[in-house]
Every structure is written in C-alpha cells, then in structure tokens.
C-alpha positions in Angstrom: -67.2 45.4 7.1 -69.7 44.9 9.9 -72.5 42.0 9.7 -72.6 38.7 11.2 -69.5 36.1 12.1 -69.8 34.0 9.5 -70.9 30.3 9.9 -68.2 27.4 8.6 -69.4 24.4 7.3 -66.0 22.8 6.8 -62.5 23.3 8.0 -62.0 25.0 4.0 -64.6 27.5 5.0 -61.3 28.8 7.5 -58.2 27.6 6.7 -55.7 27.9 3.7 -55.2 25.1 2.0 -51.6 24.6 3.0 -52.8 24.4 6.4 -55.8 22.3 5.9 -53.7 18.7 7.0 -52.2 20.1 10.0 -56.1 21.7 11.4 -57.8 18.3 10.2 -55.7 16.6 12.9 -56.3 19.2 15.7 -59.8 19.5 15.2 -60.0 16.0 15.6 -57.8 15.9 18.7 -60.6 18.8 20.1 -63.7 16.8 19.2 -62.3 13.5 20.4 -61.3 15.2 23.7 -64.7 16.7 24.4 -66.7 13.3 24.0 -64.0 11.6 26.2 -64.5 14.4 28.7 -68.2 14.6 29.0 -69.4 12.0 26.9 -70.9 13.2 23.7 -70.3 15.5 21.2 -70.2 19.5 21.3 -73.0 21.3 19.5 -70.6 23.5 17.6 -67.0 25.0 17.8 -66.2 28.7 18.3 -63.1 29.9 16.5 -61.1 33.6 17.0 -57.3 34.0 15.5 -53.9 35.8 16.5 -52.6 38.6 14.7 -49.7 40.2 13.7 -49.9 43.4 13.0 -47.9 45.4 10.3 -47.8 49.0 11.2 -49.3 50.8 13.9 -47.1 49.7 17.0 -48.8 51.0 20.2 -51.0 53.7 19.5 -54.6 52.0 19.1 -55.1 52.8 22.5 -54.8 56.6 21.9 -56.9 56.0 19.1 -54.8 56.0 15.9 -55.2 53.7 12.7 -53.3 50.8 12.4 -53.0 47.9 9.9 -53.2 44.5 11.5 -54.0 41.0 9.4 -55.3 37.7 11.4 -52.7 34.7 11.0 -53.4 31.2 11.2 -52.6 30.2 15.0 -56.1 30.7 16.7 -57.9 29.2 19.4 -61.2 27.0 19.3 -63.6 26.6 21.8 -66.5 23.5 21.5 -69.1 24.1 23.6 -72.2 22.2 24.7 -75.6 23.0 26.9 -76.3 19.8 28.1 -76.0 20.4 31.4 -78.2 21.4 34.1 -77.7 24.2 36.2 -77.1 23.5 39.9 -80.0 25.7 41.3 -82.5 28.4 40.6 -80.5 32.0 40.1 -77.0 30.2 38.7 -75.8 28.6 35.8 -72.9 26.0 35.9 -69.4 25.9 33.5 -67.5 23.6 33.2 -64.4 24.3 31.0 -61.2 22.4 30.2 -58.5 22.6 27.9 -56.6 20.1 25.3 -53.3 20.8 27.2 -54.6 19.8 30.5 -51.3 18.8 32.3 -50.9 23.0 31.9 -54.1 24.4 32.4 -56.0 22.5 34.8 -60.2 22.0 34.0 -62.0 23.6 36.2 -65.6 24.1 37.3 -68.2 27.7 38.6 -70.9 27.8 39.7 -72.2 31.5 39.0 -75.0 33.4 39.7 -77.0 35.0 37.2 -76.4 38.4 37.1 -72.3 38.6 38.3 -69.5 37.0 36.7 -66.3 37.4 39.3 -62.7 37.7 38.2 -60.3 38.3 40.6 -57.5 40.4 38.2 -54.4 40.0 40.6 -54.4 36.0 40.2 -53.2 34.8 36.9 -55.4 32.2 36.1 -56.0 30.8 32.2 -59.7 30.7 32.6 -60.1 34.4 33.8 -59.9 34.8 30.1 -62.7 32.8 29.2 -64.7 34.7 32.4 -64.0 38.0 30.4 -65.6 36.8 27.5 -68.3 35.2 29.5 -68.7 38.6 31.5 -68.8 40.9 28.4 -71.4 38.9 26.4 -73.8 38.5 29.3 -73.7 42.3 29.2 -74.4 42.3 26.2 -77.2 39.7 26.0 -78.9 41.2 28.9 -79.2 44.7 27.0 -80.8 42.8 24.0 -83.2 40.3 26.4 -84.2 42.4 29.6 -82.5 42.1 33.1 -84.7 38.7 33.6 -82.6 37.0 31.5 -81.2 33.4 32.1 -77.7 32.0 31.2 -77.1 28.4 29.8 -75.1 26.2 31.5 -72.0 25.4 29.1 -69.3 22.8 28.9 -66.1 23.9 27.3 -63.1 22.4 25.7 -60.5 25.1 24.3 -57.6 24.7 22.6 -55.1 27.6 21.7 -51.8 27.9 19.0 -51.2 31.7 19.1 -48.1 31.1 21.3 -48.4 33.3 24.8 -46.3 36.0 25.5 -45.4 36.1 21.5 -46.8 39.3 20.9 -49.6 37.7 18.7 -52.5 38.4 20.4 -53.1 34.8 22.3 -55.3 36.7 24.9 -57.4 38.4 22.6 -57.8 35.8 20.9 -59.1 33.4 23.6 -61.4 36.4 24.9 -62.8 36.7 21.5 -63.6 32.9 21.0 -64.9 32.7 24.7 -67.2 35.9 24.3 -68.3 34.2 20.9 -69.6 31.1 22.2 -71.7 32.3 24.9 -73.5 34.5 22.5 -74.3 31.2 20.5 -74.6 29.3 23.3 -77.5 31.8 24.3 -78.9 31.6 20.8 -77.8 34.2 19.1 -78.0 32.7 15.5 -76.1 35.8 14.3 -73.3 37.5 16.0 -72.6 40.9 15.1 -69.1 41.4 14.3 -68.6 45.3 15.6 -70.3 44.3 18.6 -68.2 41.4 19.3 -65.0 43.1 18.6 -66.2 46.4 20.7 -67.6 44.0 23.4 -64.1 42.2 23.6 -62.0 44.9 23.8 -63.9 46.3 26.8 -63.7 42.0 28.3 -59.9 42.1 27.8 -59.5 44.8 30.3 -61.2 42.8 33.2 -57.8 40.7 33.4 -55.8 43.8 34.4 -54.6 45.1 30.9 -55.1 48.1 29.5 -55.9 47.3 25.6 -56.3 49.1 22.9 -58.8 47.6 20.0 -56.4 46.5 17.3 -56.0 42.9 18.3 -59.6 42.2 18.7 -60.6 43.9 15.6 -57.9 41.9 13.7 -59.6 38.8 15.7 -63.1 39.4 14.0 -63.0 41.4 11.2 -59.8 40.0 8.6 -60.3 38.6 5.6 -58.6 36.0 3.8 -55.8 37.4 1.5 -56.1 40.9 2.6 -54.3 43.1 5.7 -57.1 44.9 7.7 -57.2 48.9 8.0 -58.9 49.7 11.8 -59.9 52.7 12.6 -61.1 53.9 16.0 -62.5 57.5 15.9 -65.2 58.7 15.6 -66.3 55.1 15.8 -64.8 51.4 14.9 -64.5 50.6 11.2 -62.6 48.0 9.8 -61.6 47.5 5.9 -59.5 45.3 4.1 -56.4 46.4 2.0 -54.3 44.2 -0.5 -50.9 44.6 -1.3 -50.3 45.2 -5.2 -48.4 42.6 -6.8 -45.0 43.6 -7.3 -41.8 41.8 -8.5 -39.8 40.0 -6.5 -43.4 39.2 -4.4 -43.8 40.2 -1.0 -44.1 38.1 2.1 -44.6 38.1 5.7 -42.3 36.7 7.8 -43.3 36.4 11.8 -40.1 35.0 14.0 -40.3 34.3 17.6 -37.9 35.2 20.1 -38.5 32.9 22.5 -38.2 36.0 25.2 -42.2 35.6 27.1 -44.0 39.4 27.1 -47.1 38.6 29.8 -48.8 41.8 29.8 -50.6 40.3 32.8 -47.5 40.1 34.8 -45.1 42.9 33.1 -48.1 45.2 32.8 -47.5 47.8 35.6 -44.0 48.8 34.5 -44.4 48.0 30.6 -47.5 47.8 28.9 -50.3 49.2 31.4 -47.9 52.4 32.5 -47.1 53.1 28.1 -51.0 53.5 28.5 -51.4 56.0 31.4 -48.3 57.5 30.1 -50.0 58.3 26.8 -52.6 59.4 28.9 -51.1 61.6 31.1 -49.3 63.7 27.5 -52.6 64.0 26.5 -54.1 65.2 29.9 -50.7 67.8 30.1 -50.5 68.6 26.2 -54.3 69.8 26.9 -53.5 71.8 30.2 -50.8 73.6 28.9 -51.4 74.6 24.6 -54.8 74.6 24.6 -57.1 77.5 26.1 -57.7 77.4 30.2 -60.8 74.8 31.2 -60.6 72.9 27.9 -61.7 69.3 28.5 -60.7 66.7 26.1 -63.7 64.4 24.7 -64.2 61.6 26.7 -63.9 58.4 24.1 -63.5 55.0 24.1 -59.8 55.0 24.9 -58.8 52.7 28.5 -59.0 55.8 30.4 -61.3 58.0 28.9 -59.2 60.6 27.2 -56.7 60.0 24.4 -53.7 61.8 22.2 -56.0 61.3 19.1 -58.7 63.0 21.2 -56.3 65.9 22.1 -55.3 66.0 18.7 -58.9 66.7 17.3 -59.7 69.2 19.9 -56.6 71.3 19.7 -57.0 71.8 15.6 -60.8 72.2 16.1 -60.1 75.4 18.7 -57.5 76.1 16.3 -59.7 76.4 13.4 -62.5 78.3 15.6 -60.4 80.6 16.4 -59.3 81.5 12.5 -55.7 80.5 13.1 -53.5 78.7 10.3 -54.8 74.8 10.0 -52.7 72.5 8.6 -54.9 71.1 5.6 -54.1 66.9 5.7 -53.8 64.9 9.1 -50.4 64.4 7.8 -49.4 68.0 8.1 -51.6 68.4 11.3 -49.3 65.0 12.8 -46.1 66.6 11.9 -47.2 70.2 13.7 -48.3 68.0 16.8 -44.5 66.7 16.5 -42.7 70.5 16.7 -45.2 71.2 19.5 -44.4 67.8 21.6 -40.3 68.3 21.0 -41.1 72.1 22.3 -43.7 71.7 25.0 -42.7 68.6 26.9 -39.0 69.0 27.4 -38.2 66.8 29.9 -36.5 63.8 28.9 -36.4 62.4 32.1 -39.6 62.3 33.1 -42.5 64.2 34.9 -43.1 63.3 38.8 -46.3 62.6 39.5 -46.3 66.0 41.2 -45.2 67.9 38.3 -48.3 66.9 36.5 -51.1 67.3 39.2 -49.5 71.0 39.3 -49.9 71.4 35.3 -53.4 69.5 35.4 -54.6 71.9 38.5 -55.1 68.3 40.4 -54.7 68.8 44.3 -52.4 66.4 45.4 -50.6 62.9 44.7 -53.5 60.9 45.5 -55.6 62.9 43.4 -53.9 61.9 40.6 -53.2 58.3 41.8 -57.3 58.1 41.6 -57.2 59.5 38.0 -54.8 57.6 36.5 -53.5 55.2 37.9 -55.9 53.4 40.4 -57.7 51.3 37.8 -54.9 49.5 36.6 -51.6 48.6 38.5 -48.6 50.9 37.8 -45.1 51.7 39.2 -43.4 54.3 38.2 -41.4 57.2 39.7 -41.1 59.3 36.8 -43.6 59.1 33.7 -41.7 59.7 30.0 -44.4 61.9 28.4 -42.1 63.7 25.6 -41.3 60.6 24.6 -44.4 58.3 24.3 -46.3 61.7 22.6 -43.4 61.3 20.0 -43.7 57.9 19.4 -47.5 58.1 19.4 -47.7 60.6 16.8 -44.7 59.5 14.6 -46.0 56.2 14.3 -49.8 57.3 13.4 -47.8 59.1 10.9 -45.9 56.3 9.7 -49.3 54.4 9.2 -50.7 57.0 6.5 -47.5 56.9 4.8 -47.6 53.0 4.5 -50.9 53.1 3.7 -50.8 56.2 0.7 -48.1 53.7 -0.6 -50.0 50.9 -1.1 -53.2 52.8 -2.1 -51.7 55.2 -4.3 -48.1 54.8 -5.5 -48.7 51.0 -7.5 -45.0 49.9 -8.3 -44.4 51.1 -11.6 -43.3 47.3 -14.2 -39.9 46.8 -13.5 -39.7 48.6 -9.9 -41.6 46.2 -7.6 -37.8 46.2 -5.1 -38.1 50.1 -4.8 -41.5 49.6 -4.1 -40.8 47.1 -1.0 -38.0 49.1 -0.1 -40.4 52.0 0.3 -42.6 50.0 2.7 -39.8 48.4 4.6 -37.9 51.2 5.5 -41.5 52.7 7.5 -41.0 49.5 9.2 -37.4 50.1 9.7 -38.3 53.5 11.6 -41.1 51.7 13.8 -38.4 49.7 15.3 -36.1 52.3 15.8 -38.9 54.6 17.4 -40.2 51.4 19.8 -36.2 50.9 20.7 -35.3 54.5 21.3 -38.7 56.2 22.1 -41.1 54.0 23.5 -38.5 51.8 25.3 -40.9 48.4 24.5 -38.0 46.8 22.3 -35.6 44.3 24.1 -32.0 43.1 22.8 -32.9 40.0 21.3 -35.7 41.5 19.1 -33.1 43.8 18.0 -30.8 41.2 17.0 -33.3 39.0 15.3 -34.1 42.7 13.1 -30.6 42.6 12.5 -29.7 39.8 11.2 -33.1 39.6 8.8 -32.3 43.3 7.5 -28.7 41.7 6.6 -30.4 38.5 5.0 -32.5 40.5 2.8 -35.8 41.8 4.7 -36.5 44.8 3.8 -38.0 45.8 6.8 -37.9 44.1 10.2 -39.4 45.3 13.2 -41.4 43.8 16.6 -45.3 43.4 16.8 -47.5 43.1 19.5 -46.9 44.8 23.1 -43.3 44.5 22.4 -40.1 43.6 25.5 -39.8 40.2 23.6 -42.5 38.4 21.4 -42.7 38.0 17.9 -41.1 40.0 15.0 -42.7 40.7 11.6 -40.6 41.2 8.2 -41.1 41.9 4.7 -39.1 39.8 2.7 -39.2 39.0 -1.0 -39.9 35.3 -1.7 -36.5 34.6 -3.2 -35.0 35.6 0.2 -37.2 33.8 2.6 -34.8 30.3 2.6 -31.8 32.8 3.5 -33.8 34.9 6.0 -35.2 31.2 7.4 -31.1 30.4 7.4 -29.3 33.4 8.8 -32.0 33.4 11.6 -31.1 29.8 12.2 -27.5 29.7 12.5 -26.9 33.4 13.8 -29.9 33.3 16.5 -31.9 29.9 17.1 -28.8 27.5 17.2 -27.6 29.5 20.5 -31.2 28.3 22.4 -32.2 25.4 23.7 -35.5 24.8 21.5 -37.2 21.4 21.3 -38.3 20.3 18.1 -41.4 21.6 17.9 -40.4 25.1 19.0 -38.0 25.5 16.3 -40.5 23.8 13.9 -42.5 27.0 14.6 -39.8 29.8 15.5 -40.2 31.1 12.2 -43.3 31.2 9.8 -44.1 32.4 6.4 -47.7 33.7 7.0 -50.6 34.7 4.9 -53.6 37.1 5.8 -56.5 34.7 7.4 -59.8 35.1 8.0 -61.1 36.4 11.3 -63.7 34.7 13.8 -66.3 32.2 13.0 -68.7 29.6 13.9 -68.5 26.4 12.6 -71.1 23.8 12.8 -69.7 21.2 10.4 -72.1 21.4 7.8 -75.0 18.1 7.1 -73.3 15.9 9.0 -72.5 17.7 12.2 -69.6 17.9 14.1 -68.8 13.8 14.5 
C-alpha cells in the first residue's frame, strides 16, 4: 500500500458524504482564520485522521499485527511560506491554532540544523516541533546537510478529542510532519516514510509509541479496516468486512475520563512499554541458550516480545527440536512457557532482573531501560504483560482468519458477528485483568452496550479512560445510543456539544492527504 499521500482537490476527495456539510463549515472557519491572522491565504492544507482501532490493544510496540481503521475526526494544518526568515542559519514559524483561547499562538525562531523540544513541559506545539524535527531529518537525508528550511506560517485545527484514546497526538504529529515535507517541496510524500518518520517524531514528546496509530493515520482507506504489520518491515493492507445480515457497525463512545499519555505515561502507558521490554529481555536470559541476544528492531527500546518470539523458534528449529508449524500454535507454546517461566504475579524488583539479565547493579539497568523515558515503578508485572502481549497477537489472527476465511454462511450473518465480538469480548477482559490499562467507567460503558445488543465491546487506544469501540448490528445502534444515554451519560455534566459527540456511528476513512483545492485554489 505504499506510494505517495494522495493530493485532494475537493473536500469529496476526503470526506464521506454524510460528513461533507459539517467539514464544509470547518474548513471554512480554518481558511477564514488564516487570512484574518496573517493576511492572505494559505498555499494548501495538510490533513492526518484519528483512529480507532479494532483488535490489537497494546502490542504494536512489541511488534505484533493489529487492525486499526482511520475515522473522521482529524486535524488540518494550512500552511504558508511567505515569510522571511529572521537571519542567515534560522528559519522562522509561526503557528496558531482555531481554538486560540486554549492553545495560545506562538512564534521560534530556529536554527537550521536543531529543532529543540523540551519533553518534560506539556506544551500543544511540541507536537507540531516533532513533526517539524522528524521531516527535517528526513529532508536533509534526501538534500545534503547544506540544506535550508522555509519559513512557515501555521493554522491547525484538531477534532480527534484528546485523551480519548483516538490517536489526537499522532494525528497532529502526522499532519505537522506532512506539511513541512510540502512546504519544502516535496511534490510527493511517501506514505511508509511518513508513517515510519512519525512514529520515531511521536516519541520526542516523552511517549513511548508503538506504529499502529500513525500507520492508521497514513495508510486507511475509505470503506476498509487496515491490517499493519511491523516485522520484518512496515506493511499496511486494507481488509473489508463481508456483508452479513443484520449489518455490522462500529460504534466509538467516549467516556469522558482524559488518558494523557504525556502526563500518565510513567506509571501507565511508558512503564506497559519497558515492562514488555523487560519480559522480553528476561524470557531471553532465562529459555533461551546463554549469550543469546535478541535482534535489535524498530521497537521504542530496541528489543521486543515479537523479536524474542522469532529468535527463540528460530534456535528451536536449529537445533532439530519440535516447531510448532502456524504462528498460532507457536503463540499458544509462548503462552505455557510465560504461565511457567515468569511466576511471579507480583512483580520482578528491578534487582531481580539485573540478576537474571547478568546486569551489574540498579543503575545499570536504570540506564537500559528506563532512562530514556520517565518511569516509576517498584515492582515491574512481567508474567502478566507477556500474557497479555501474546494472547492478544493471538486474538488478532483469529479475528482476522474470520473475516478472511470463514464468510457467514446465508442465513448466519448473527453467528458470524458473534464470532467476532466475543475476540473483542476477551480483549477487554485481558486489558482489565492482565494488562491493568482498563478503568471502571470503560467497564461500565462495555457493560451496558454488551446488555443493549453489541456484540462485542471493549476500550481502544492506550486505555485508563478514552474511547470505547463496539460492534453492533444496525437494528441495535438506536438502543445501544439509548441504554448508553440513560444508564451512563445522563449521570455527567456534558454540554451540548459533548453529548452531541459522546457517541458516534463511524465508518472506515481515508488516511492523510494534501489538499490544494483543485482550479480555483484554496479561496
């Protein structure tokens, strides 16, 4: 699926129809605020959407498949060069946003050849700065150290809600990393070197992602879910649901409970990272032969569970013993050998695993693992996260033999769903129990759609509030809508356009693109 970001010519070019009204009125908003902010119009508009992602909770960053689709909530970013830069060695940005009362514009001065982002202040335009950062790179590669940035003056504007567990920050990165590579006339934008470029920008603002959420960004098609793959390298493919009777739909309903992995991310999302880390790192030490190093890869830290998994059955096979013959069958071995190897299920102390991983001391390991991104932790769960890890990777080929190769027989389309829904049924129960990233009001939200008529209903995104997706036949979406209303939003304080948006009926989008409003420009 790799090849350029395509260029829009009109808002039909992105949207569905359905949405078409609501976007015409935005985009205006966006290219009426630029002019009135720096007095003409932007040379084109830079586009990158949210995601919610179906299966695969929490295990692209140990470099499992998972099956993400793009929704419609996205942010835009118009962007002009008319500007001069201040003096010889820096370029000049000037960037603001449509909710300016929130996000205040601001103004840098930068020099040439370092972009600066200070990752312990949460400020919104560090995101942009990691996009900026991450296509310079890239742009110098292709054009020689000599090379010069344009000055650029930015107006963004962003719907993926943040905190929802839709992917608002890769999103913005995405967009951001976009329009410097046109800005710097690129005329075509490679989509795998966008998405890899972003996932490695993310990560300057203190998080440890995986890929999923940029790849989702970039790559989706309209009408289609996205199978991503990570190893030996990125691919991306789209995958349609067969039609079945009743119809399926996706479902996406907030919580209203904010997940910043900015500020949460040392005792949620960054240490679920190192902690899948660390199994690896001990899973290594202690089944497979003495001095085995795993591969480095292109997981946050260098060394992943998918990466142990390949080198343990590859040793395995060298060395003439039983292989199991699928990746299914390997997944469930890796299971019994987690369950019997790590049997702690309170935790390892940082000791404990320097011991296991021959590392000298405490500090030692603080430099290995947890030095590049903030963590606090006494104990580290690694019996459970393996399990999760592998489960869920497990769960993913299930879903997807399903819809590749069990077609709902006429007449069985519910048993079908059911199928599908109860994976996402266990993916719940695995992030609640196992990998801890659930919270009690995404549990109660599951609850009361699995009693309305979802067939499955679990969280997406980093989890510990967010968004929740569900797979509900059409002739149950008004009583899902309902139940969720009177048993769970009626209890908030919402204003009215929260609860316009708390729940959504979604449709697979497209992914990132430039548009440059076809004949007649962008006025």
């Amino acid at each position: 699926m790799s090849g350029p970001v395509p260029i829009a010519n009109s808002l039909e070019d992105i949207y569905t129809p359905d949405a078409l009204s609501t976007q015409q009125k935005r985009w205006n908003n966006l290219l009426s605020k630029f002019e009135s902010t720096y007095g003409h119009q932007p040379e084109f508009v830079s586009r990158s959407p949210g995601r919610v992602n179906i299966i695969g909770e929490h295990i692209d960053y140990s470099l499992y498949s998972v099956l993400p689709m793009a929704i419609t909530a996205d942010t835009i970013v118009a962007v002009s060069t008319h500007l001069l830069a201040p003096k010889e060695g820096t370029f000049r940005i000037q960037i603001a946003n449509v909710q300016d009362s929130k996000f205040k514009a601001r103004e840098f001065d930068i020099l040439y050849d370092s972009v600066d982002i200070d990752s312990t202040v949460h400020e919104w335009t560090n995101y942009f700065k990691s996009g900026l950062r991450g296509a310079l790179e890239l742009l110098r590669k292709k054009h020689g150290a000599d090379f010069k940035p344009k000055s650029m003056q930015i107006l963004m504007d962003g719907t993926v809600p943040a905190g929802g567990g839709l992917s608002s920050s890769a999103a913005f990165v995405t967009a951001s990393a976009l329009a410097v590579m046109a800005a710097n006339g690129e005329q075509t934008v490679d989509k795998k070197e966008l998405t890899e470029l972003a996932i490695v920008s993310e990560r300057a603002v203190g998080v440890n992602s995986g890929g999923m959420d940029q790849s989702a960004s970039v790559f989706s098609e309209r009408g289609s879910a996205l199978f991503v793959s990570f190893n030996p390298t990125l691919l991306a493919r789209p995958v349609s649901f067969p039609p079945t009777s009743p119809e399926l739909t996706f479902l996406i309903a907030q919580s209203f409970v904010t997940a910043d992995k900015f500020v949460t991310g040392p005792i949620h999302y960054n240490l679920r990272v190192v902690e899948c880390t660390l199994a690896a790192a001990y899973l290594n030490a202690v089944l497979n032969p003495p001095g085995t190093l795993l591969p480095g890869d292109a997981s946050p830290l260098g060394v992943s569970l998918h990466g142990f998994h390949e080198t343990y059955f590859t040793l395995a096979e060298h060395n003439n013993s039983q292989k199991p013959k699928s990746v299914s069958e390997q997944l469930e071995h890796l299971l019994q050998l987690t369950k019997q190897t790590l049997t702690k299920e309170e935790g390892y102390t940082r000791s404990e695993i320097a011991s296991v991983l021959g590392l000298s001391s405490e500090d030692e390991f603080n430099q290995k693992f947890t030095s590049r991104f903030p963590v606090r932790a006494e104990r580290f769960k690694l019996r459970q996260r393996a399990i999760h890890v592998f489960s869920e990777a497990l769960r993913v080929l299930k879903f997807m033999d399903l819809l590749e190769n069990s077609s709902p027989q006429e007449g069985k389309g519910d048993e079908f769903n059911s199928q599908l829904g109860a994976l996402l049924n266990e993916t719940q129960d695995s992030c609640r129990e196992t990998y801890e990233c659930s919270c009690e009001e995404i549990d109660r939200i599951c609850a009361i759609a699995r009693k309305a008529g979802s067939y499955g209903s679990r969280l997406t995104g980093a989890g510990w509030g967010g968004c929740s997706v569900h797979l509900v036949p059409a002739d149950k979406v008004d009583a899902v809508q309902e139940a969720l209303e009177k048993e769970y939003y009626s209890q908030l304080e919402l204003s009215e356009e929260q609860r316009e948006g708390a729940v959504v009926v979604s449709k697979p989008g497209i992914g990132s693109a430039l548009y440059l409003g076809g004949k007649g420009g962008l006025a």
